[in-house]
PQR file of N, CA, C, O and H, with PARSE charges and radii, in Angstrom:
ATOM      1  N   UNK A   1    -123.891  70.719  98.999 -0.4000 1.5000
ATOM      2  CA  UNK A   1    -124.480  69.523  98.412 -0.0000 2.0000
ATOM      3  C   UNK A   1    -125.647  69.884  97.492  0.5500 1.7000
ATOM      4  O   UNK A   1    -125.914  69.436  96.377 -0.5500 1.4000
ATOM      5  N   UNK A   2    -126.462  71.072  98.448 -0.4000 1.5000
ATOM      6  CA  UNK A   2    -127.725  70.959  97.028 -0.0000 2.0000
ATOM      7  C   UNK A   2    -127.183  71.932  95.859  0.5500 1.7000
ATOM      8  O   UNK A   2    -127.878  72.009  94.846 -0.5500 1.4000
ATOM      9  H   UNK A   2    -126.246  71.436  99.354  0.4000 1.0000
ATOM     10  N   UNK A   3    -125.609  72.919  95.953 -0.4000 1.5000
ATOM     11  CA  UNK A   3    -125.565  73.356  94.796 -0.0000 2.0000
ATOM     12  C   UNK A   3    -125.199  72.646  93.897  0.5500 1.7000
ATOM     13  O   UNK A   3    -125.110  72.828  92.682 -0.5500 1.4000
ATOM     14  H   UNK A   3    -125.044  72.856  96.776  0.4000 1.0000
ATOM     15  N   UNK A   4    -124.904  71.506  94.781 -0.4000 1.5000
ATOM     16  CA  UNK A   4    -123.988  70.025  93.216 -0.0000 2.0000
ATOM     17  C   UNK A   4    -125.234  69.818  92.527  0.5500 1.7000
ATOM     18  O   UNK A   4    -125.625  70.186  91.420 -0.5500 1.4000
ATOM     19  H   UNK A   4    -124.976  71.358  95.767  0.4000 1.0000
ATOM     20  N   UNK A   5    -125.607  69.341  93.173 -0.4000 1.5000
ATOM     21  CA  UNK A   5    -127.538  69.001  92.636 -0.0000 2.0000
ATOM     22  C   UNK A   5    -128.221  69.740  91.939  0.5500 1.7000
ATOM     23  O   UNK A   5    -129.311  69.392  91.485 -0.5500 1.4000
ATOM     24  H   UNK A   5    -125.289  69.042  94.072  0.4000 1.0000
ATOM     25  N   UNK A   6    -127.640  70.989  91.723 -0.4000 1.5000
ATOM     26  CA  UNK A   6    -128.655  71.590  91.041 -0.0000 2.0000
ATOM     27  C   UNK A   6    -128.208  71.929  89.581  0.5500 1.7000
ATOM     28  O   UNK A   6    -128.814  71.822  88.515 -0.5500 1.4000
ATOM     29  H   UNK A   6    -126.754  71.271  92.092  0.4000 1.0000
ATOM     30  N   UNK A   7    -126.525  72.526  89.981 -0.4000 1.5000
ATOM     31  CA  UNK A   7    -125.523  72.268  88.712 -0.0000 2.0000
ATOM     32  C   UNK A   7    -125.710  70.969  87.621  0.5500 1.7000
ATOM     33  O   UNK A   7    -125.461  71.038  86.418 -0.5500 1.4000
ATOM     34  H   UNK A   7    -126.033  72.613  90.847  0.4000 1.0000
ATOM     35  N   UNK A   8    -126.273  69.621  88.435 -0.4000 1.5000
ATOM     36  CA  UNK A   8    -126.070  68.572  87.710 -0.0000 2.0000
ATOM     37  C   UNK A   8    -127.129  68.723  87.222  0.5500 1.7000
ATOM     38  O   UNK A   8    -127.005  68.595  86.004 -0.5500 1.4000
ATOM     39  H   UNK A   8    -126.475  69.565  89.413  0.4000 1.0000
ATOM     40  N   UNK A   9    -128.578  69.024  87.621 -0.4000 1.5000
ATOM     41  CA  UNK A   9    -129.358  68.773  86.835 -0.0000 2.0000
ATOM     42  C   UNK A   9    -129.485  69.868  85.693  0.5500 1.7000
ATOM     43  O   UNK A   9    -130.051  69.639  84.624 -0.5500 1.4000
ATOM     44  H   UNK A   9    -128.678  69.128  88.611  0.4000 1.0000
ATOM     45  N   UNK A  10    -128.965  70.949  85.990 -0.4000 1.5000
ATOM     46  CA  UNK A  10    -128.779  71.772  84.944 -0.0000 2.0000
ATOM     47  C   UNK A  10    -128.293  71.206  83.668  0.5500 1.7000
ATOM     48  O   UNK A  10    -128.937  71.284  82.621 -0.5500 1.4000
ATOM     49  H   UNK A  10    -128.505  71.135  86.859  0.4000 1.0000
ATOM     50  N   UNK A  11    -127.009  70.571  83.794 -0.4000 1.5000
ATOM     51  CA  UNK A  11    -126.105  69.979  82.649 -0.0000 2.0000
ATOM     52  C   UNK A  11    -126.810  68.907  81.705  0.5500 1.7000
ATOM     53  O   UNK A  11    -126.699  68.756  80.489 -0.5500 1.4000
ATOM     54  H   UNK A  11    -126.486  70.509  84.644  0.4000 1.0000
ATOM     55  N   UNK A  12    -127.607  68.175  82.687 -0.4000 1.5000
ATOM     56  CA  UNK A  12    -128.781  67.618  81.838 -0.0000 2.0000
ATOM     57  C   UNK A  12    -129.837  67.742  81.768  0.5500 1.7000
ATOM     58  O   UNK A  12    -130.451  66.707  81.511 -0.5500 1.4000
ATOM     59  H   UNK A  12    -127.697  68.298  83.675  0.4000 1.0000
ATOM     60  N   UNK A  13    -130.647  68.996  81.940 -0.4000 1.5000
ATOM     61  CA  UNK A  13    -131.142  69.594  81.050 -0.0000 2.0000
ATOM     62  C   UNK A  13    -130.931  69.831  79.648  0.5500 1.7000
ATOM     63  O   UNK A  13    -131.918  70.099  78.963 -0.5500 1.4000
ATOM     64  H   UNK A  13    -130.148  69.838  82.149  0.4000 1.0000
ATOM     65  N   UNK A  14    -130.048  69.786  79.237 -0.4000 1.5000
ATOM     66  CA  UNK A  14    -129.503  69.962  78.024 -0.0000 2.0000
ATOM     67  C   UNK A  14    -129.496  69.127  77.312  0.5500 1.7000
ATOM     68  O   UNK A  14    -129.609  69.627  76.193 -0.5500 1.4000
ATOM     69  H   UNK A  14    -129.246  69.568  79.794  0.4000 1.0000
ATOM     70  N   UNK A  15    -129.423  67.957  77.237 -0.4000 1.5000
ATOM     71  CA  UNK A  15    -129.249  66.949  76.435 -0.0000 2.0000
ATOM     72  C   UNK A  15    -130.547  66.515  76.811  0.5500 1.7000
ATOM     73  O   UNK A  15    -131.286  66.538  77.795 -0.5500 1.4000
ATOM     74  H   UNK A  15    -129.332  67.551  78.146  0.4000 1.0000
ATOM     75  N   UNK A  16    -130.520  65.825  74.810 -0.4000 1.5000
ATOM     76  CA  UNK A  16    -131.754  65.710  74.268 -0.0000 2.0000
ATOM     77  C   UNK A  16    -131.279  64.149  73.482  0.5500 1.7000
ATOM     78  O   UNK A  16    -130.180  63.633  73.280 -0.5500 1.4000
ATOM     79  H   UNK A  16    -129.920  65.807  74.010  0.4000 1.0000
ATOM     80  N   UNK A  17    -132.780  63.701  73.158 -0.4000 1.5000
ATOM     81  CA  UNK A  17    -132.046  62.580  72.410 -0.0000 2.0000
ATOM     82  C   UNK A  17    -133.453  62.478  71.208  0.5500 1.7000
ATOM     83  O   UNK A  17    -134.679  62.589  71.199 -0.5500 1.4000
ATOM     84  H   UNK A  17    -133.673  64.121  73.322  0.4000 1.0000
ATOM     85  N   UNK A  18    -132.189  62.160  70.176 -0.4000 1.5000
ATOM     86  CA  UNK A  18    -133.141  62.645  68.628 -0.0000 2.0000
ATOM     87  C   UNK A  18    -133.856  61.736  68.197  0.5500 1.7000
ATOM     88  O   UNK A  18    -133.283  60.665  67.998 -0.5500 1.4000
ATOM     89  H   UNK A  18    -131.193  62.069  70.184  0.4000 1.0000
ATOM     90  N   UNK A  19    -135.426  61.823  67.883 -0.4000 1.5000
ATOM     91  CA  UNK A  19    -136.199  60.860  67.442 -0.0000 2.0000
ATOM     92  C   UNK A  19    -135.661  59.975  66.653  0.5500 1.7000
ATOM     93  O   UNK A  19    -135.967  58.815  66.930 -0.5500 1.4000
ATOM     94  H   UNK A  19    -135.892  62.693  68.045  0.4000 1.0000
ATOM     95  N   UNK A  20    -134.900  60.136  65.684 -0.4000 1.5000
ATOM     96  CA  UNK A  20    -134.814  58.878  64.831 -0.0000 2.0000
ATOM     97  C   UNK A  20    -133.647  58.129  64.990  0.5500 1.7000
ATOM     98  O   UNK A  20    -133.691  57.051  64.395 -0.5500 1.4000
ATOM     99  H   UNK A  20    -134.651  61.078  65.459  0.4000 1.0000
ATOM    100  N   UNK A  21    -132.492  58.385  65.679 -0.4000 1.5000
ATOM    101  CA  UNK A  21    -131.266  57.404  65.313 -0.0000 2.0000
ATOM    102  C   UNK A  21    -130.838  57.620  66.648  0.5500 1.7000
ATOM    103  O   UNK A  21    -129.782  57.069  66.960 -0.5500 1.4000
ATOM    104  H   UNK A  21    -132.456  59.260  66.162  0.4000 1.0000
ATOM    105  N   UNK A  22    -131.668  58.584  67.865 -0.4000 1.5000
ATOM    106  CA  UNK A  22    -131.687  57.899  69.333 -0.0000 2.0000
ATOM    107  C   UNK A  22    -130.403  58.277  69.909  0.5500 1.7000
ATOM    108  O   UNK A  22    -129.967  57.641  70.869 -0.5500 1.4000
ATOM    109  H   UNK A  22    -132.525  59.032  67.612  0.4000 1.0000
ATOM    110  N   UNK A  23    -129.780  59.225  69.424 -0.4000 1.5000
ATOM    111  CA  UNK A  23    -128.316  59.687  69.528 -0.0000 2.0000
ATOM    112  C   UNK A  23    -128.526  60.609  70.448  0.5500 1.7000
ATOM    113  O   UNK A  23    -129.444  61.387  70.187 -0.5500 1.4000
ATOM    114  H   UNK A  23    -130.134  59.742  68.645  0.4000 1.0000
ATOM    115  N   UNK A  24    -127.727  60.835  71.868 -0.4000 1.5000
ATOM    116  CA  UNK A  24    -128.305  61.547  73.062 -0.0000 2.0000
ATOM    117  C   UNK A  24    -126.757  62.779  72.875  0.5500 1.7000
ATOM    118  O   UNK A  24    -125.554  62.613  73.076 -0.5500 1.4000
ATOM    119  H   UNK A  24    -126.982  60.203  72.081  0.4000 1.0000
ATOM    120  N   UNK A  25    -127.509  63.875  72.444 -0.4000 1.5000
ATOM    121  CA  UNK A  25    -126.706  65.041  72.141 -0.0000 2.0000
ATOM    122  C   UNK A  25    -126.622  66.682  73.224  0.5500 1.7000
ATOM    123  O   UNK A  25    -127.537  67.086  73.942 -0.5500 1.4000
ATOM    124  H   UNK A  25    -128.486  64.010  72.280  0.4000 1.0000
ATOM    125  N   UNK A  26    -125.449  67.261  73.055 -0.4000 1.5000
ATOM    126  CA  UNK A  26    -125.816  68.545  74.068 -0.0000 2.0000
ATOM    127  C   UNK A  26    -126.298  69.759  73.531  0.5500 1.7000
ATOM    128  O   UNK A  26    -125.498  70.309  72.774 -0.5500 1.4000
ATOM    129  H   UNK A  26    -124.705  66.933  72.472  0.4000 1.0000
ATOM    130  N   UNK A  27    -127.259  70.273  73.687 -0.4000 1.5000
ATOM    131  CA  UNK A  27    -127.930  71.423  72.992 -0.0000 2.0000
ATOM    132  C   UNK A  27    -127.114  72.834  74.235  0.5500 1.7000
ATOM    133  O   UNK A  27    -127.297  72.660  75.440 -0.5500 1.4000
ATOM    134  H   UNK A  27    -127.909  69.826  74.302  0.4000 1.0000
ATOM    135  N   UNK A  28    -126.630  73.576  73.960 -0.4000 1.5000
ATOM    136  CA  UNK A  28    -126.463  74.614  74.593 -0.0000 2.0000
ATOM    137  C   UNK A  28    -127.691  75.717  74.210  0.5500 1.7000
ATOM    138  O   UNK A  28    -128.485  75.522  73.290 -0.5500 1.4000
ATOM    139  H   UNK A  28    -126.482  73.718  72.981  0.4000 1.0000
ATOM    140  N   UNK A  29    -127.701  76.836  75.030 -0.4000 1.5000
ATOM    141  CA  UNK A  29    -128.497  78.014  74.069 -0.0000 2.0000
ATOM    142  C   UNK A  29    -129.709  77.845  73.605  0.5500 1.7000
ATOM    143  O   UNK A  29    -130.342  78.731  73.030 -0.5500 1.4000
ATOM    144  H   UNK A  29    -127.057  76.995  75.778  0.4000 1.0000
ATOM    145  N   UNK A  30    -130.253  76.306  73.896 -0.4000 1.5000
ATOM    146  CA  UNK A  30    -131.457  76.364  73.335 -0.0000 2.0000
ATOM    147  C   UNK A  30    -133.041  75.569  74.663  0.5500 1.7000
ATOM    148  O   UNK A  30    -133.227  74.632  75.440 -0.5500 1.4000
ATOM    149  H   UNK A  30    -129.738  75.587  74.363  0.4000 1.0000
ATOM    150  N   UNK A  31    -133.658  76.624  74.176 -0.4000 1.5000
ATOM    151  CA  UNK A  31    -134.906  76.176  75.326 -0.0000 2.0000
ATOM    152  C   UNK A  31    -135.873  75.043  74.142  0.5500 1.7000
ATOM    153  O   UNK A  31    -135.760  74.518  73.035 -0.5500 1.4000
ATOM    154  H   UNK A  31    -133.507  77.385  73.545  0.4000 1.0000
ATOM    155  N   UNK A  32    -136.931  75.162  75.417 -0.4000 1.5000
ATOM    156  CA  UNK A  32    -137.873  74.024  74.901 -0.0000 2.0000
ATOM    157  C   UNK A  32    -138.664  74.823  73.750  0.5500 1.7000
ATOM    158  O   UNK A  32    -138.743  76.043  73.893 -0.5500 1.4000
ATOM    159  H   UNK A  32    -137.023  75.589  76.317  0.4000 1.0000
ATOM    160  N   UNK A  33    -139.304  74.186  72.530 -0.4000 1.5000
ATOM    161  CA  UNK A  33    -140.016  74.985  71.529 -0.0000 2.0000
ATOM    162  C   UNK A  33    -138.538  75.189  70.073  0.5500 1.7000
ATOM    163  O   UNK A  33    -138.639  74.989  68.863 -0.5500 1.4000
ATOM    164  H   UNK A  33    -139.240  73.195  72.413  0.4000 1.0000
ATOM    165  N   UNK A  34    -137.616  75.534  70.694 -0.4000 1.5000
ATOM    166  CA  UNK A  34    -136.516  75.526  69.532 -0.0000 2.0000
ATOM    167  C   UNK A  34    -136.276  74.290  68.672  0.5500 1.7000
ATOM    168  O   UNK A  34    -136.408  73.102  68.967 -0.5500 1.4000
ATOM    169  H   UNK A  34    -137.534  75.697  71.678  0.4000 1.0000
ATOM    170  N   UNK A  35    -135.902  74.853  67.564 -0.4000 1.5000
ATOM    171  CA  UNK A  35    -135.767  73.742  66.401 -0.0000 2.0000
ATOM    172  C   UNK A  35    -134.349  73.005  66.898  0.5500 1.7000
ATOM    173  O   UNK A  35    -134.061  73.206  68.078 -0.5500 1.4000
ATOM    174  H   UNK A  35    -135.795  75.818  67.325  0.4000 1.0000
ATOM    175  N   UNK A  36    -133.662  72.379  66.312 -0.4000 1.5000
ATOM    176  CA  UNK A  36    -132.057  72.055  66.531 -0.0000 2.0000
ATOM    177  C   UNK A  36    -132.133  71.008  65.166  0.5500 1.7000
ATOM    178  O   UNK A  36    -133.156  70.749  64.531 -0.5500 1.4000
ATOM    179  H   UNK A  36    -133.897  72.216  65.353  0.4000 1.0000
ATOM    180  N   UNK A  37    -130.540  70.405  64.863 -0.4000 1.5000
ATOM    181  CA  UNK A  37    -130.643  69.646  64.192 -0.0000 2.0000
ATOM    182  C   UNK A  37    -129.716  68.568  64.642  0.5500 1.7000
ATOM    183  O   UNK A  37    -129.046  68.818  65.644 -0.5500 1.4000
ATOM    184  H   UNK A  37    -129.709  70.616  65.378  0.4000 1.0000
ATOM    185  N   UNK A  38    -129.552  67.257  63.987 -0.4000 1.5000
ATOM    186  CA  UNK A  38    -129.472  65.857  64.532 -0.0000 2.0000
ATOM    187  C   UNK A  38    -128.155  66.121  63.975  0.5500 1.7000
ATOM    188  O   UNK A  38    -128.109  66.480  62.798 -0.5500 1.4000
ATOM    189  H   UNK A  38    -130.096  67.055  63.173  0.4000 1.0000
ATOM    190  N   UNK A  39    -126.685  65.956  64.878 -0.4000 1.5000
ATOM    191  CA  UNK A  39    -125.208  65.834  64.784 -0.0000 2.0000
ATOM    192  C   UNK A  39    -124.971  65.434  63.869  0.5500 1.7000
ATOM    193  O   UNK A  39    -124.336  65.971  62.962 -0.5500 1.4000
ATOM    194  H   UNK A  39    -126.722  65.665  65.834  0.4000 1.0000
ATOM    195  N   UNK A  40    -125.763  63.644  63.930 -0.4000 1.5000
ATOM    196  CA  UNK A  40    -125.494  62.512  63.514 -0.0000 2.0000
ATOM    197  C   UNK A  40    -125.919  62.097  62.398  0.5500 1.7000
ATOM    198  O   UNK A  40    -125.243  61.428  61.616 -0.5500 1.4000
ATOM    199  H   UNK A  40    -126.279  63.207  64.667  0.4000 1.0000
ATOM    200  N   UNK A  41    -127.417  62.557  62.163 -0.4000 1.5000
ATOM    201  CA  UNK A  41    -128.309  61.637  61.105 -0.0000 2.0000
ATOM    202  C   UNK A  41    -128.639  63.365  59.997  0.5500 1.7000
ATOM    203  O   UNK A  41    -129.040  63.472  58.839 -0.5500 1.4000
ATOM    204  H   UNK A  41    -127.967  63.100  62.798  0.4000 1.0000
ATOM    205  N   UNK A  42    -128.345  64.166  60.760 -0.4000 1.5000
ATOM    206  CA  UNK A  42    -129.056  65.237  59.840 -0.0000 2.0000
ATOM    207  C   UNK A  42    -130.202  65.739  60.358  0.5500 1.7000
ATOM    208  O   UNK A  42    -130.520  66.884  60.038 -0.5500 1.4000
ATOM    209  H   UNK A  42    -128.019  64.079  61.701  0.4000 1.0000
ATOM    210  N   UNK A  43    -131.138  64.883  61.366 -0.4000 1.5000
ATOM    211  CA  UNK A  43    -132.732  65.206  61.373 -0.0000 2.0000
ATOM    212  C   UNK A  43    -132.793  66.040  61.966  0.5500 1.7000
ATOM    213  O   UNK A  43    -131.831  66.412  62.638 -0.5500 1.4000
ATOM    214  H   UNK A  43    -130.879  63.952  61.627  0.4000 1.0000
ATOM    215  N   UNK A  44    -134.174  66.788  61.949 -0.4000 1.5000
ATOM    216  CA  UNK A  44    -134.232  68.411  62.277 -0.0000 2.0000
ATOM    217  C   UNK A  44    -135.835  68.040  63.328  0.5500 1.7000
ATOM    218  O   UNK A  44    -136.887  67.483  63.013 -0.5500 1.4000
ATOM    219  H   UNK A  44    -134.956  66.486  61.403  0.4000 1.0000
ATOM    220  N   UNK A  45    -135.320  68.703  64.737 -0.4000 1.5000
ATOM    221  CA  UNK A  45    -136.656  68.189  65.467 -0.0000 2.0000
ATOM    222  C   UNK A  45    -136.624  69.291  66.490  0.5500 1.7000
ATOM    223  O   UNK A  45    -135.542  69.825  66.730 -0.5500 1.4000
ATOM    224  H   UNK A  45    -134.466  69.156  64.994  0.4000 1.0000
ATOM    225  N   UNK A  46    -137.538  69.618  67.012 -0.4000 1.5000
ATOM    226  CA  UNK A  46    -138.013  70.538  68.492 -0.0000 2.0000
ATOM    227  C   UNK A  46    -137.678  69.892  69.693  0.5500 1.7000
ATOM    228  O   UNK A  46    -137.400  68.709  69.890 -0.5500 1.4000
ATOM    229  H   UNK A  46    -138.418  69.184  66.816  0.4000 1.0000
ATOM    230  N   UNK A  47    -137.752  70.952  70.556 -0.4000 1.5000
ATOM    231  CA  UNK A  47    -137.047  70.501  72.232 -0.0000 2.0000
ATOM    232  C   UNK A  47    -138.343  70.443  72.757  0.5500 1.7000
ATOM    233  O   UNK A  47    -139.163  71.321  72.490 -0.5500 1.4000
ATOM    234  H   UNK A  47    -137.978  71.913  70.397  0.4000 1.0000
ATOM    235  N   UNK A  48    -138.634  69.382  73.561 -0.4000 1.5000
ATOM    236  CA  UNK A  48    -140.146  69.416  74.208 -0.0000 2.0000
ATOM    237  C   UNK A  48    -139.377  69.573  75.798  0.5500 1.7000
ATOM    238  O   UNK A  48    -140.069  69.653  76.813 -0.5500 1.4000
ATOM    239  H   UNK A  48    -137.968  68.668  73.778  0.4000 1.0000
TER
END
């Protein structure tokens, strides 16, 4: 049970959701401080 729990929160960890058009996306590979860019809108923002 707590390895489900921990798997899950792992998976969302990952997903982020982008300041401007609020679009909740999966970042693999990337920690907090990294740039990424927006799927959807184009916008380019950091992982806090």
């Amino acid at each position: 049970m707590i390895y489900y729990l921990a798997a899950l929160l792992n998976i969302f960890n990952f997903y982020r959701k982008c300041p401007r058009c609020k679009k909740v996306q999966h970042f693999t590979d990337k920690k907090k401080g990294d740039s990424v860019t927006c799927k959807k809108c184009g916008h380019e923002f950091v992982l806090q």
